[in-house]
ZAROPA-142299 format. One record per residue (C-alpha): residue number from 1; residue in one letter; z, y, x. Coordinates in pm, whole numbers, always signed. Layout:
! ZAROPA-142299
NUM A Z Y X $
...
END
This chain:
! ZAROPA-142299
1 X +7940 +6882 +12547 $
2 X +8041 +7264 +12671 $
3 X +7927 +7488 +12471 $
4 X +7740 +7695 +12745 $
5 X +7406 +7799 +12767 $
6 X +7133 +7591 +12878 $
7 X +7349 +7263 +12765 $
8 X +7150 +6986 +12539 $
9 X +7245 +6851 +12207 $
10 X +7184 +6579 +11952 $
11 X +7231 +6491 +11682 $
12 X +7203 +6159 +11509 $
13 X +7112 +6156 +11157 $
14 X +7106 +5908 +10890 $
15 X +6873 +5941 +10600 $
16 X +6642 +5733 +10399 $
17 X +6720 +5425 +10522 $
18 X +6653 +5517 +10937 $
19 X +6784 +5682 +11204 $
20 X +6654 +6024 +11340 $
21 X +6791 +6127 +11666 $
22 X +6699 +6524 +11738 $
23 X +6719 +6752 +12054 $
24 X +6852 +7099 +12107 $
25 X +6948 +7311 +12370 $
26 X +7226 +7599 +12313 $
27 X +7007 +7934 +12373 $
28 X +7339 +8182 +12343 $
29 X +7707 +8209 +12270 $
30 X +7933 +8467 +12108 $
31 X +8241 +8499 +12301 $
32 X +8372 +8836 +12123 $
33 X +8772 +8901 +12014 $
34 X +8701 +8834 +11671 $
35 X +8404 +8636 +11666 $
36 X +8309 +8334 +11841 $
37 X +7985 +8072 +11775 $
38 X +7644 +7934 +11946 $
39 X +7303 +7916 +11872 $
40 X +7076 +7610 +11953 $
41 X +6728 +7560 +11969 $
42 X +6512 +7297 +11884 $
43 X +6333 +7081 +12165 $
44 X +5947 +6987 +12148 $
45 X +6066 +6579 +12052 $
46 X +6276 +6751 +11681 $
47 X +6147 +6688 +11368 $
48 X +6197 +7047 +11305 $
49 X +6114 +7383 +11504 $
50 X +6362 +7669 +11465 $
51 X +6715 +7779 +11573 $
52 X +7078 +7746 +11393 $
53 X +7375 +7958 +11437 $
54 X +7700 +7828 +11412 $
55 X +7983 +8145 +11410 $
56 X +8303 +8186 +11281 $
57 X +8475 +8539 +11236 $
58 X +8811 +8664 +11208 $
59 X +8874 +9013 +11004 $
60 X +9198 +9120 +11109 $
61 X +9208 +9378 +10866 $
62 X +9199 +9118 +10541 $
63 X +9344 +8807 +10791 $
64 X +9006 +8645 +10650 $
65 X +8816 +8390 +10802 $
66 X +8452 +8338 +10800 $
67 X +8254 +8050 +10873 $
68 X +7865 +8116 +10931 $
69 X +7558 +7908 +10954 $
70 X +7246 +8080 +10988 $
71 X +6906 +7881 +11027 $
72 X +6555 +7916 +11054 $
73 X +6258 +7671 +11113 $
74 X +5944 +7528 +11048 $
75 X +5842 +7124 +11012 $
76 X +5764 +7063 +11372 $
77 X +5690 +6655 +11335 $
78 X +5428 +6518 +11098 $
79 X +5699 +6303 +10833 $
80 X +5875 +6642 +10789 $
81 X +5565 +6828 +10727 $
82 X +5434 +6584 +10459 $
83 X +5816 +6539 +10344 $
84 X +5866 +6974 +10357 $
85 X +6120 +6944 +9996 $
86 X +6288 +6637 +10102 $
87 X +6336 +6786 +10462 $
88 X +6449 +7114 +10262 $
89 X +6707 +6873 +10107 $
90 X +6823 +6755 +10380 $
91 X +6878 +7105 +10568 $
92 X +7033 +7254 +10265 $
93 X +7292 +6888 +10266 $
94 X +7387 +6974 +10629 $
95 X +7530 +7290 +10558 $
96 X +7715 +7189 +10275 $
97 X +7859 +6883 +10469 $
98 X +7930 +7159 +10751 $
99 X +8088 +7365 +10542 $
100 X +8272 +7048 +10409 $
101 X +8392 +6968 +10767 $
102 X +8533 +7294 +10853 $
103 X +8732 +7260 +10513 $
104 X +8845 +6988 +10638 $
105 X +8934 +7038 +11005 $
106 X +9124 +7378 +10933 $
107 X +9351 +7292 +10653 $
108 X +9748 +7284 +10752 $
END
């Protein structure tokens, strides 16, 4: 998908034995020199409600890279509200595997 405003996401997740499939739209974009990411939000049918950030920076003063995740949200369905740690658990294991992913994607 573009990453453009306005432009719908989802992701398919595996967990527990079942499939959950869940909705966002991207709500902004950085498009700066040394800086570039998006931010989705989460549609009414996601187990959550909240927004995630997904940015990676370049300092060209220490030739460092930064990868950034930034999230924040609230159990929107009624399994993740009864399930809060376990959906804490899971949220916590995305960014690691994200994390994980870049790792992998950028070595050389």
């Amino acid at each position: 998908a573009p990453i453009e405003v306005g432009t719908t996401v989802a992701v398919l997740v595996h967990h527990l034995g079942f499939y959950s499939l869940n909705a966002a739209r991207i709500v902004y974009v950085i498009d700066e020199p040394d800086r570039f990411g998006f931010a989705y939000g989460t549609l009414d049918d996601h187990g959550e409600s909240g927004e995630e950030r997904f940015s990676v920076e370049y300092d060209r003063e220490s030739g460092e890279v930064w990868y950034d995740i930034l999230a924040f949200s609230k159990p929107a369905h009624p399994l993740a509200q009864i399930g809060y740690p376990i959906a804490r658990f899971f949220q916590r294991s995305f960014a690691r595997d994200s994390k994980s992913a870049m790792l992998r994607a950028t070595r050389v």
